[in-house]
Structures are given as C-alpha cells and as structure tokens.
N, C-alpha and C positions, 0 to 999 in steps of 0.2 A: 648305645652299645649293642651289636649283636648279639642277638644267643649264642650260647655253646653249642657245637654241634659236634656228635658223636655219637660211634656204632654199638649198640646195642645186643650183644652175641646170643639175649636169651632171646629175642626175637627172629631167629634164623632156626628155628627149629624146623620149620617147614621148608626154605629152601634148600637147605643142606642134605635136605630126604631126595630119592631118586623122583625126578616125575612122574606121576602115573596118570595123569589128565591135561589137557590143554590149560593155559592159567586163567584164572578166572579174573577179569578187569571189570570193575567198579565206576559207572560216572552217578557222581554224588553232586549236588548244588541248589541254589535257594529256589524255587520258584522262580521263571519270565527272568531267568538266569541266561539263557542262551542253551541250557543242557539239555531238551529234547532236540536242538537243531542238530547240537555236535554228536547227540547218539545215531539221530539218521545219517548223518556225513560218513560218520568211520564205520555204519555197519551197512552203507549203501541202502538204504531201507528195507535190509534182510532180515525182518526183525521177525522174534515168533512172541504170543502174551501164552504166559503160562502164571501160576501161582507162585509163591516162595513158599518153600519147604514149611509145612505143618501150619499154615494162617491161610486166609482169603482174600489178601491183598495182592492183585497183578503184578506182574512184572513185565516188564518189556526185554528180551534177549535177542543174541544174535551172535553167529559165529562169523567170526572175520581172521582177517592172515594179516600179522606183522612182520616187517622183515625182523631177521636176529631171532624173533624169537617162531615165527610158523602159525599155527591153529590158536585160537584162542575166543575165550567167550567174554562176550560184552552184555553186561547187565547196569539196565538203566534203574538207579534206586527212585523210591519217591522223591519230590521234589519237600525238603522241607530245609529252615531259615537257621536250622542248629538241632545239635543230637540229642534234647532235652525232650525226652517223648509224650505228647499228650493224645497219641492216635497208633493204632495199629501200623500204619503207613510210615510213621517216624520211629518205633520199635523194628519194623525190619532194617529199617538202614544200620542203624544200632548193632542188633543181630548181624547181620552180615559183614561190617565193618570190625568188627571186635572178633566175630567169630564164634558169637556163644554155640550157637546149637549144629555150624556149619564149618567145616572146614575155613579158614583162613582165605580172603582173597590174595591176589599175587600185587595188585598195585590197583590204586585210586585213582580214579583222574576224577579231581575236584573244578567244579567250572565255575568260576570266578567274574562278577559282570565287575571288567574294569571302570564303569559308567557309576558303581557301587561300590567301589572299594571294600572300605570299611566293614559293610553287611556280610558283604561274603566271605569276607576276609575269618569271621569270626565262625563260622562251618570250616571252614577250611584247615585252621588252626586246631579246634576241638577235633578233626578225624586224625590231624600229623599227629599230634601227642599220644594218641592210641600206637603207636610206632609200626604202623602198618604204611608198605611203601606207595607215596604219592610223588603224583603231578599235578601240577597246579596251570588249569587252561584257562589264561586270562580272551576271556570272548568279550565282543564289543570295543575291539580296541579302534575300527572304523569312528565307531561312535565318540568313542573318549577322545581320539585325534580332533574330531568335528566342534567338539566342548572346550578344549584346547586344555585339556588334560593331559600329562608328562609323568607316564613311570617308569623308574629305573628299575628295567628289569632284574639286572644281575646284583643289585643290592636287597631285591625285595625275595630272590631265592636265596640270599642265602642267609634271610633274616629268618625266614621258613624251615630252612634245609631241607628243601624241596625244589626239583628243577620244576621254571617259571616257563611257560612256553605261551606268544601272544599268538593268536586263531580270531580266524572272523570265520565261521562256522557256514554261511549261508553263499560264501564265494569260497569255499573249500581253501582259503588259506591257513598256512600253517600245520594243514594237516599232518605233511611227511617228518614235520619239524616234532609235532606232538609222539606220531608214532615212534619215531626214531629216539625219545624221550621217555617213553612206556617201558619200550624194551631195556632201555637202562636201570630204571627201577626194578623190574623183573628183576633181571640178571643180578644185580647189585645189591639188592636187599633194602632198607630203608635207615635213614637218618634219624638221629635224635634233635629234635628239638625240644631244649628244657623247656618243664611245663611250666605254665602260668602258676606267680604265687599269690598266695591270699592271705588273708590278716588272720591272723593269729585262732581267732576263734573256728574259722573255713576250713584252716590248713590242720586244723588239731582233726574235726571233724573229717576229712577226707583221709586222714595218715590214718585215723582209727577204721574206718568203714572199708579201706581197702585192706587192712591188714585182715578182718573177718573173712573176706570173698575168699581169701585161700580155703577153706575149707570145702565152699562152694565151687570154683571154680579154680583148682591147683594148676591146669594146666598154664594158666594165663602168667604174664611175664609181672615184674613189679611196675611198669607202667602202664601196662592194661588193665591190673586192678586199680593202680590209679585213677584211671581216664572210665575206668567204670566205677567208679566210687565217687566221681563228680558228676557222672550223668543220672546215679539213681537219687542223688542229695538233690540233683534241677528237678527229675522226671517223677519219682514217688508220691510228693506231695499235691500235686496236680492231678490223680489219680485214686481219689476217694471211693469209688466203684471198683477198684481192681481191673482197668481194663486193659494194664499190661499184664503178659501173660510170661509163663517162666519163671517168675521171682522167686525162691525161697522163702517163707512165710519170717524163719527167723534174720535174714534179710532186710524184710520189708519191716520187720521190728526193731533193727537198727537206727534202720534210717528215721525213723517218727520217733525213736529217741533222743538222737543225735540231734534233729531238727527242733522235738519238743524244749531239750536243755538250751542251746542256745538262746532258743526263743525267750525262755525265761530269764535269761542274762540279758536279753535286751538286742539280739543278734539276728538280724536273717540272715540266712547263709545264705539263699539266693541270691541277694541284691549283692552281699559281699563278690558271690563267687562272679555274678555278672559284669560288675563293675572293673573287677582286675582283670577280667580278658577283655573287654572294652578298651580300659585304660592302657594295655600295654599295644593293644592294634592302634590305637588312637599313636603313640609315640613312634609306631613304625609306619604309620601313613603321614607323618611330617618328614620323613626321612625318604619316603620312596614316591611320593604324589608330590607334583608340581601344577598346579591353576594359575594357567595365566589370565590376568584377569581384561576383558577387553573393555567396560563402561557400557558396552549397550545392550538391549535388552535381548535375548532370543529367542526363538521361535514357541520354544515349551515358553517361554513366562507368557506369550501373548495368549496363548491358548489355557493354559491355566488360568490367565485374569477372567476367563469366562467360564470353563468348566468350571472350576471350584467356585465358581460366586453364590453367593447367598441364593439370590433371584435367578440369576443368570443360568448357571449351577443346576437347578433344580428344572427349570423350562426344559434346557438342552434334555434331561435326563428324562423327562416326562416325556420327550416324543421319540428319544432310542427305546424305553418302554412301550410305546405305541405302536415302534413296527416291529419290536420282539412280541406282539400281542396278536400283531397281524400275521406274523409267520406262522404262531402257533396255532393261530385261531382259522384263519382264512389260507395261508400258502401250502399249509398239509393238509386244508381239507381234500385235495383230489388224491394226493398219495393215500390218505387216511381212506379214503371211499374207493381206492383200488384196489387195497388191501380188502376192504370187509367185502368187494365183490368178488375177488381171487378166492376166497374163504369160501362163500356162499355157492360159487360154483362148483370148488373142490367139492362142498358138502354133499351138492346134488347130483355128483358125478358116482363120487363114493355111495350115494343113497341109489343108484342105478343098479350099482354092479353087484351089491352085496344084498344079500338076501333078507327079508324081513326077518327083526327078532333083535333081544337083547345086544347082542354082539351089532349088529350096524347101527342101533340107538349110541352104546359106547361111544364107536368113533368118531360117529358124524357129529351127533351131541354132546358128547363128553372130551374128544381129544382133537377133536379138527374145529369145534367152537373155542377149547381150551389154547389150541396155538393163534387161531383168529385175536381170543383177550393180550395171548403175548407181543403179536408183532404190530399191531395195532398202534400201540404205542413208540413204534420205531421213527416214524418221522417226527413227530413234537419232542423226543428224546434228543435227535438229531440235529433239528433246527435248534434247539434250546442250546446245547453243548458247542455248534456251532457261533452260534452268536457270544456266548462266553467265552469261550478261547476267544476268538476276534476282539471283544471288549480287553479282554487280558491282555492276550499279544501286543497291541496298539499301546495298552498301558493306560485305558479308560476306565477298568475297572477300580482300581486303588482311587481316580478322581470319585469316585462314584459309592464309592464306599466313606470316602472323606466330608463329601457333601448331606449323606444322609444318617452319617452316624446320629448327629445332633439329633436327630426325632428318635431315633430307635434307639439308642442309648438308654435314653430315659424309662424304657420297660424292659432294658436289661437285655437286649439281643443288642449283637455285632452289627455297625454298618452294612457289611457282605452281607447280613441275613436277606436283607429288601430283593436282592435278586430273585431268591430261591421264592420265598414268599410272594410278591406278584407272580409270578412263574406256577404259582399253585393257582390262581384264577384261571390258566389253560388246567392242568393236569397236576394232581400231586406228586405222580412216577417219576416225571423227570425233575421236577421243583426238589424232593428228595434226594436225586442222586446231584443236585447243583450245589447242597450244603457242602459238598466235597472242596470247595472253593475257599469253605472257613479254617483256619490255622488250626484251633483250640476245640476238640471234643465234643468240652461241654458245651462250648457256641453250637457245633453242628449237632447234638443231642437238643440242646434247648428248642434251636430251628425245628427239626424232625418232629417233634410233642407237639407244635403248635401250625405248621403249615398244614394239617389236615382243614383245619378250619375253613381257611382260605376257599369261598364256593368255587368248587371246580365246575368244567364245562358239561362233564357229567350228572352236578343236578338239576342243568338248566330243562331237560326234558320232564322231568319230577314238580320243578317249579311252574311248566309252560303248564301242564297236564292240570293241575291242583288250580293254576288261576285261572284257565279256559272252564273250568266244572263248574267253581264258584263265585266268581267272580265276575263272568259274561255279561251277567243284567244291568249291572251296575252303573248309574249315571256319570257321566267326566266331572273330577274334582275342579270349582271353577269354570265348569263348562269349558274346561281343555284340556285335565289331564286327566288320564285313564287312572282307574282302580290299578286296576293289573299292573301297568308299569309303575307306579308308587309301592305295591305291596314286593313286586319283582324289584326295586331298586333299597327297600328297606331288608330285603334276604341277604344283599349281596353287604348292606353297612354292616349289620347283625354278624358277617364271616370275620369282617375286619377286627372290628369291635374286641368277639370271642380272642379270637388270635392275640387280640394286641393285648387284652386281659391278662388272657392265662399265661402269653411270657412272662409279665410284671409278675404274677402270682407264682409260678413255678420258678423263678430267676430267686424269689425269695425265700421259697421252698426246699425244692427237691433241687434245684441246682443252686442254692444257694452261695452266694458268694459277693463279690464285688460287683458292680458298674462295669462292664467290659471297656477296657480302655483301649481306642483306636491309637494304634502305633506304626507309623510304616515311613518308609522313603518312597517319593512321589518316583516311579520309572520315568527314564522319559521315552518317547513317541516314538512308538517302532513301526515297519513296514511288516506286517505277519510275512511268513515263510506257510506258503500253503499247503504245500506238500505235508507241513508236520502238522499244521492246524485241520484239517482232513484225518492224518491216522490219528490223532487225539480222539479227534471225533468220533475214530471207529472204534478206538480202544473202549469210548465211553458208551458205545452201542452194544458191544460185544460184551460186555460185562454186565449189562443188563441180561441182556438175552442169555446168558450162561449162567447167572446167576440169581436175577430173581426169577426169570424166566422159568425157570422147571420146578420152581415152588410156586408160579399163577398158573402155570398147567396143572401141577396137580392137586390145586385146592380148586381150581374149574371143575377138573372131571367129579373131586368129592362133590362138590353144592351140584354137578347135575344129577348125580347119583341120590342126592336128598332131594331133589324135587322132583325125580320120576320115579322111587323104589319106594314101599312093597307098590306092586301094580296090582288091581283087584283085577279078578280071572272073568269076575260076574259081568263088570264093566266093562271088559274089552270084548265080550262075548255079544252083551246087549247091542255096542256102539257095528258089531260087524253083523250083524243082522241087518243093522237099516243101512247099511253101505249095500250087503246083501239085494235088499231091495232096490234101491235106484238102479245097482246094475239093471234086475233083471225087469225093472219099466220099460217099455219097450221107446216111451215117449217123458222122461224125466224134467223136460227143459232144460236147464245148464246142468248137467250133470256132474261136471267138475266144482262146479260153485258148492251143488250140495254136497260134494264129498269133502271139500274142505271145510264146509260148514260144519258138518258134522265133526272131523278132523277137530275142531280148534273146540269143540264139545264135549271131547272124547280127554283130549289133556287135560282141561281144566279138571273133570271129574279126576281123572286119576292124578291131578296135583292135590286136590283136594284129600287126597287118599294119602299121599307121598305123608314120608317124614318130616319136610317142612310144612305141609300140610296140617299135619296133626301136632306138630310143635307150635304151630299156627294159634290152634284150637286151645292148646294146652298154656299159651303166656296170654291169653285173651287176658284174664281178672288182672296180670298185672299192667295190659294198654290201656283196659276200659280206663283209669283218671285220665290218661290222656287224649280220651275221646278215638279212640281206635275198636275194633273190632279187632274178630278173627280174622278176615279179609285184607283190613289192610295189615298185618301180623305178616301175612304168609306174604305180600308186596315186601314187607321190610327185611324180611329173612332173605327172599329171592334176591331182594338188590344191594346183600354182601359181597354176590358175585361181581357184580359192577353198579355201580347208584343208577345210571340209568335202565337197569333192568327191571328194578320196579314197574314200571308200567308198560313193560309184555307178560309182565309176572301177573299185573291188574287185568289185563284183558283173560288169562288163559284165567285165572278166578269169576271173571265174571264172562267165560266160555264165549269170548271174541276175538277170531283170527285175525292177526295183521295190525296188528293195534300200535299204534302211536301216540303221542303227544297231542297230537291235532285230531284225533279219532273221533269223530263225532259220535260213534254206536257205545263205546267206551266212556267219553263223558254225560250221555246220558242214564247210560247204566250206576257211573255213581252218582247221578245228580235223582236216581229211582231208588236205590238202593236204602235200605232199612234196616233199622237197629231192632230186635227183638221186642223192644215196648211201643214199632212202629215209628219214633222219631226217625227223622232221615239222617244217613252217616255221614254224612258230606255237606256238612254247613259251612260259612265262611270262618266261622270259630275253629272247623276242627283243620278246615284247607291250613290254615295258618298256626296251627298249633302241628302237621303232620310238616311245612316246611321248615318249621324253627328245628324239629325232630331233624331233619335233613341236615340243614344248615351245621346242626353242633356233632352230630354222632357221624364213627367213624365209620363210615359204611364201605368199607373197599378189602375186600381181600389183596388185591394187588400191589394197595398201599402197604399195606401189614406185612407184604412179604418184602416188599423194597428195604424199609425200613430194617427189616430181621439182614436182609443180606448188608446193608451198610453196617450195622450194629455189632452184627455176629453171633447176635443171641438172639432169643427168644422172649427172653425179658422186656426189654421197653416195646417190641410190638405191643406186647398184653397189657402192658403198662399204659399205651397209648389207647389201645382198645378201650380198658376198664375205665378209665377218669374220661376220656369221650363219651363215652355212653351213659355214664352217670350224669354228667353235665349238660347233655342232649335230654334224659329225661326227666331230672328236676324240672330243667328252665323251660320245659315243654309241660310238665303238671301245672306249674307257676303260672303260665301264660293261659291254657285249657279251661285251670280251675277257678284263675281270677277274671276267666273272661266270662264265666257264667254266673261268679257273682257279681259281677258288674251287666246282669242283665243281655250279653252280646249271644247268639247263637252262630 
C-alpha cells in the first residue's frame, strides 16, 4: 500500500511570506553517495568553503541559476548515513534541515546511491518527514543498469511523495531534469508523507517528547516536532559528553527519562524506532527494485574474493600501506625541503632588511619560523587525504576496514581506525585530521587519545641523536646486528604497544561502552571523478591551514618567546665585545666561523637565561628519578614546539651552532657532559629511559592544536596532554629506576 500523501498548510509559513533572498537548496546524502559529484555538476565548481552559522564545521556553497526560479544558493551538507547526530557534522545537517537556529531551506535534494537503495533510502525518508520540500536524485543509475538493477521510478515517488529524478552526475545526465524538479518543489511547497509507526512503547515516547518541544521551539509545525522528537530519542543517548550543542537542559531531561523508563519495561527505543523504518523501506524496495538475477559471478565478487580474504586481504593492504608510507615518508620529502628552504630564505631575507633588535627576532624567529611549523605540514596532509579519498572513492576503504576490524576490535577501536593510526608513523597532524573518516565520535575521540603514541617521523632525529651518543661502542648482537637498530626497532614496538594499550584501557574507561561493531554495505568499485577528489583534497588542506594553523602559529611565536625572553643585558654586552674584537683583528683567520661561533654561544647563554631556561632549572628534582638534568629539562620543554626540536634546543645548551642528529661536536658534548656528583648524564640507561620519555609523552604543540580544532574544545587536548605525560613519566621512573637496581647504568 502507498502512503497517504498530503499538503500540510502549517508548513507554508515561509513560502507564503514575500521573498527577500535567493532560496536556499540543500544536497543531503550518505557518504561515496555520488553527492560531492552532483554538488560540483550544478554548481560548476563555483563553490566557496565558509563555516555554518555559529560551529566550526565547513561548508561548501555556491551560487547558481535555475530556470523558473533565477539565483539561488546551493549548500552541500556533511556527508552522513541518517539524522541521528553523533558529530558536530551530523547536528548541522539536522540544524539546517529542520531549521532550528536558521531560517528554513526552500528544498532538499537528497542523493540517493541507486547501487544502495535501501541505505539511502533510510536518510532520505527521515529528512521527507521533517515536511521540508525534497527531491530525491537517484545517482549511479549507470551503475545499477550495469548490476541489472530495475527501479520503478514513478511508484518509488510516489511511495516518497517526493519527485524521483534518475542523474549520473559525472556525465552531467539528468541534470536539466533535476533542475527543472527543484523549481517544482520551490514553487509548490512540500508533500506529506505519513511518518513511520512504531510500537506502542516508541510511539508513546515520541507523541510525549514532541508534545514538550513546543515550548522550546513553538514555531515548529506538529511534524517537525515530531521528526525532532525522533531524532533527539536516536541522537541524545549517544552523547554522554554533551557534545551537541543547543539542547535545552530540560530537554535533554526528557529524553534520559523517556529512554530511562522504557529501558526499565524492557524497551529500547532505538532498536524499536530503527527497526520500523527499516522494515517499512524494506516493504517498498520489494515494490520498486527489480534484480535480475544472471548465475554468474561479477567483477566486484572476483575482487572481493581477494581483498576481503583473511591472508589475501591483509597482504593486498600491507603493500597499499607501503606506498601510503612512501608518499608520506619519501614523495613529500622534496615538497617538505622546499618548503623549509622557501622559509629559511624568506628568514634571511627578512633578517637583511630589518634592523637588529627585538622586533626582527619576532618575525624571523617567532612568526616566519611559526608559519614555516604550519605549511610544513601541507604536503603529508595532502598526500595522506589524497590517497583516502582515492581508497574511498574506489570503494577500497569499507574492504579495508572489513578486513582489520578483527584485530582492532578487540581493543575496542573501529576498523577505519588502522588508517589514521599507521598514518601517525608519518605525522600525527594529518593521522588526526584522517579520524574524520570515522561515523561515530567517540570512535574518532577514542582514535585522537591514542594516535599520539604512534612514533612519528618527528622522533626519529631524537631517537638517531640518543643512540649515535650512547650506543656507538657497542659490539653487533650475534656479530650482525647493531645495538642501535634493535634499541631503534624496540622504540617503534613500544609506540604500538602503548597505543594498542591505552585504546583497550580508555575504550573501558573514559569511553566506555561496547565492542564497536562493524556495520556497512560493501560499495561497489568506482572510477574516482578527479576533479572532486582534488577539491576534497583542498577542502581538507584549507581547513587545516585556517584552522589549526593560527593556533600553531601562535603557540610558535609563545614557545619562541619562552626560549629567548627575559634576555640578560650583561650577556649580550660581553658576547658583542668579542665580536667587537675579531672585527677589529686586523688578521682573525675565518672570521665569519668565529662570528658564528660565537653567535651559537651567545643563544645558549641567553636560552639558559630564558623562561624555559629557568623552568628548566626549576622541574630539575622532579627529572632527577628519571635520570634527567636541567639540560636535558630545557631539550624537553624546547621540543613542545616540535619533537624534533629537541636537539637544536641540545646544541644551543650545550652552545653548538648547527647541530644535528648526526653532529658529532654535540654527541660528544653529551657523551662529556656531567651530573653535579660527576657521574656522566648520558649513559645507555638514561639514552633509553629519555626515549621511552619520547615514545609515550605528548610532545607536539601542533598536535594539541589539531586535536582542539577537530574537538572544539579545549578539553580533551589537555585531557590528551595530562594522561600522556603522566604515562611517559611513570613508565620512564619504572624503567630508569628498575634499571639501576638491576645494576645497568
């Protein structure tokens, strides 16, 4: 039987008003939907990224012309699988589509993968009941022809009450058909289709929770508190952190009462309310899908019998991990070293023109090193986000998330997690902005707490430095394998390890809850559309760079302001006497040598002077258990700025320009170096007890700020900070203090 379908006159409150703006159109749809194809199609790729009204979640817009109706804005929502919010990203669609905090859009276009019926069908259906006017753009109907898939279109609009319009978005079909379908809805207003019923216990809970929202929101019609009194019964409970925003307190008291009582009769109202929109899409895709069926096997089963296999499965995935390792690792290193020479020149160009003194330290050191930290990161952001969309588009990532749930599971992360995670052995910046990939929050929160771990490329100069100092003598294990690479290859188990730990332990914890269960329909195998796999790309560069970008500029410029302020007057006075003097040698020999030499003399004293200096001096009692000094104190504070700053931070302490990893003037200096009772500071005990320090503490301002800009807060950086650093210093007393009663120095 069809729905009823009919017009609803309290929802014409807004077309019946004079216009005073272009209308504002809506493309809503699941994920690898086909709906970034069809927003570049109708908006020509005239798109601008701006925010949505009061959050920090992107938008993509664009002004385009339909006939009938003239100017009009097109905004592409987030891509998510149903209005039941567990993200920022799934609250604006919500917002928007309902109209809490924003004017009313004029009409929806919902993109529908007909390759997926079903899936989509169930988005589709929860925005029509909202009685906001749709269209419904079945995309992939190439592909579904190819499957030998058969919908009836004009029984499945009017099973919707919504016109159905078939588009293959990447050969611009359908288009004039969709547009010329748009304007219909505009002009016409929207249909009712009855909503979904649910059992008795659901339907008690949704007739009462909508009947309250009038208070809250009077203007809304009776089935947009309906259709919001179903989405906060799915979205609230999933939301234990409050991290939708807007609620009403008494509200959000509702709804955990409503859900509390059922619960105690024996009721989830989720599974109830999921199950009858399920079951009644399931009743109209026997009525509107036709599969013929042909006996033999194709193309997707041949290639799934190998990507999802156990063995097979896992090989394939291990060498598309290889050359996402290689990209990140080896095909950005020349963009990466054109970047820090572009930086390095600007620096000494800017250090030309502008006069000695505070003010050209600022720039050159503080805000032309600070944008250096930011764009640095653009190519592994690039390639990284690159190669996921590609995995995505293709429809590899879903196999890929299927094949490794099995191991991750088990400590309580998402399959998708694995991406982000190896992704953090390049860079944690981009590895964090890749959790974006996860459906569910607390997955991409859980992710975020524990890819720190993960040794990035950043401590390998930390690790080179520590085992070239202490480790050099040392005879080959077996007469063939090096010290260094066993202690270098147990840093990087140690990353895994921690990580793999503290999901199990936090998943028990602070995110407590169930075994994340892998749920999806396999896509099948697409050709990407480059053009839109590119502006993704850019979208996902630009939102770094606008967003955590000018919170790692300006925690740069703070940390260089804490390693060169207060500057002693005595010491810069001493250090320009003996500059004084080579000048005026008449016969100095290198004279530029000894000016730098002096130069990289003249920092350290006054780092040693700075506020990280003497914060240095001031946490010494509580490094000493872990075999640290002041010295290296003021290396670990230096290298919040970036991990591998540590050891230029070690050279300007121990007053050596130019210093590296490989520095031989610097590893001798701490293989001399001396503790106050004369023991030397740099034993193999302590090399090994400063990288496990490494390995576990969260040492990255840039991270912290990624993190704060995916989050929105404040909160889990410092959250991520604090349990890091505590974890980095226990496990580093523990290993320090049990290595010297076990006799090891």
């Amino acid at each position: 039987m069809t729905p009823a379908v009919a017009v609803d006159p309290g929802l014409d409150r807004q077309r019946t008003s004079p216009r005073t703006r272009p209308p504002v159109l809506l493309v809503a749809g699941n994920p690898n939907s086909g709906k970034s194809t069809l927003f570049n199609a109708l908006s020509g790729g005239r798109s601008k990224v701006s925010n949505y009204p009061g959050v920090t979640v992107t938008r993509l817009h664009a002004s385009i012309s339909i006939p009938e109706i003239g100017a009009a804005e097109l905004v592409d929502l987030p891509g998510t699988y149903s209005l039941s919010a567990r993200s920022h990203d799934e609250q604006v669609a919500v917002d928007a589509i309902i109209g809490l905090t924003s004017p009313r859009p004029d009409a929806v276009v919902v993109v529908t993968d007909a390759t997926a019926l079903a899936r989509s069908l169930y988005l589709a259906t929860e925005i029509i009941e909202t009685g906001v006017p749709v269209v419904v753009a079945l995309s992939m109907m190439d592909e579904a022809r190819a499957n030998h898939l058969t919908i009836d279109v004009h029984a499945l609009s009017a099973a919707l009450a919504a016109e159905v319009v078939e588009v293959v978005a990447p050969q611009n079909q359908g288009l004039d058909d969709l547009q010329a379908a748009i304007a219909r809805a505009v002009v016409t207003g929207s249909r009712s289709l009855v909503p979904a019923s649910y059992p008795a216990e659901a339907e008690a809970a949704v007739g009462e929770l909508a009947a309250a929202l009038h208070a809250s929101w009077p203007g809304l019609s009776s089935r947009e508190r309906r259709a919001l009194a179903v989405w906060l019964l799915l979205s609230l409970d999933d939301d234990p952190e409050g991290q939708l925003s807007g609620i009403p307190q008494a509200i959000a008291e509702d709804v955990l009462r409503l859900r509390t009582a059922a619960s105690t009769r024996g009721h989830n109202l989720d599974e109830q309310i999921i199950e009858s929109r399920y079951a009644r899409i399931d009743r109209l895709i026997e009525r509107v899908l036709t599969t013929r069926k042909t006996g033999a096997r194709t193309r997707t089963d041949y290639i799934d019998s190998v990507l999802t296999h156990r063995v097979g499965g896992v090989v394939v995935f291990a060498l598309v991990m290889l050359a996402l390792f290689q990209s990140l690792f080896t095909w950005s290193e020349p963009l990466i070293g054109s970047i820090e020479w572009l930086v390095t020149r600007t620096q000494d160009l800017t250090q030309g023109i502008l006069p000695p003194g505070s003010f050209r330290d600022l720039i050159v050191n503080g805000v032309l090193a600070g944008v250096g930290n930011v764009i640095v990161f653009v190519p592994q952001i690039a390639l990284l986000f690159l190669f996921i969309g590609l995995m995505e588009d293709v429809g590899y990532l879903a196999r890929v998330a299927f094949v490794i749930d099995r191991v991750m599971a088990r400590v309580g992360l998402h399959g998708r997690s694995f991406v982000p995670m190896l992704s953090g052995f390049s860079c944690a910046i981009p590895a964090v902005m890749a959790t974006r990939t996860l459906e569910s929050r607390t997955d991409r929160l859980l992710t975020m707490m524990v890819l720190p771990f993960m040794s990035c490329s950043a401590r390998l100069p930390v690790y080179l430095l520590v085992i070239g100092t202490v480790f050099s003598g040392f005879a080959p294990v077996f007469g063939v394998l090096s010290v260094g690479a066993l202690v270098l290859l147990a840093m990087y188990g140690l990353s895994v390890t921690a990580a793999l730990t503290a999901a199990a332990v936090l998943r028990r914890t602070v995110f407590r809850g169930p075994r994340p269960t892998l749920m999806m329909e396999l896509p099948p195998y697409r050709v990407p559309v480059v053009r839109v796999l590119l502006r993704n790309t850019w979208q996902q560069v630009r939102s770094f760079l606008v967003g955590a970008g000018t919170i790692i500029l300006a925690l740069s410029v703070v940390m260089w302001a804490l390693l060169s302020y207060p500057r002693d007057p005595r010491v810069a006075a001493s250090y320009e006497q003996q500059r004084a003097g080579i000048q005026a040698n008449p016969s100095p020999g290198d004279r530029a040598a000894l000016l730098e030499e002096i130069a990289g003399h003249e920092r350290g004293a006054q780092l040693r002077n700075s506020v990280a200096g003497r914060v240095g001096r001031l946490i010494e009692p509580a490094l000493q258990p872990l075999g640290f000094d002041w010295r290296i104190g003021i290396g670990i504070l230096g290298a919040f700025a970036a991990r591998e700053v540590f050891v230029s931070t070690m050279g300007m302490v121990f007053d050596i320009s130019d210093a590296d990893e490989r520095n031989e003037p610097l590893r001798e200096a701490l293989q001399s170096a001396r503790r106050q009772d004369g023991a030397p500071l740099m034993t193999p005990l302590t090399g090994v007890a400063l990288m496990v320090f490494f390995v576990l503490a969260c040492q990255c301002m840039s991270t912290l700020a990624v993190v704060r800009r995916e989050t929105g807060t404040w909160g889990w950086p410092a959250f991520l900070f604090a349990y890091q650093t505590a974890v980095a210093y226990a496990v580093t007393l523990i290993v320090y203090q049990g290595g010297r009663l076990l006799g090891w120095v």
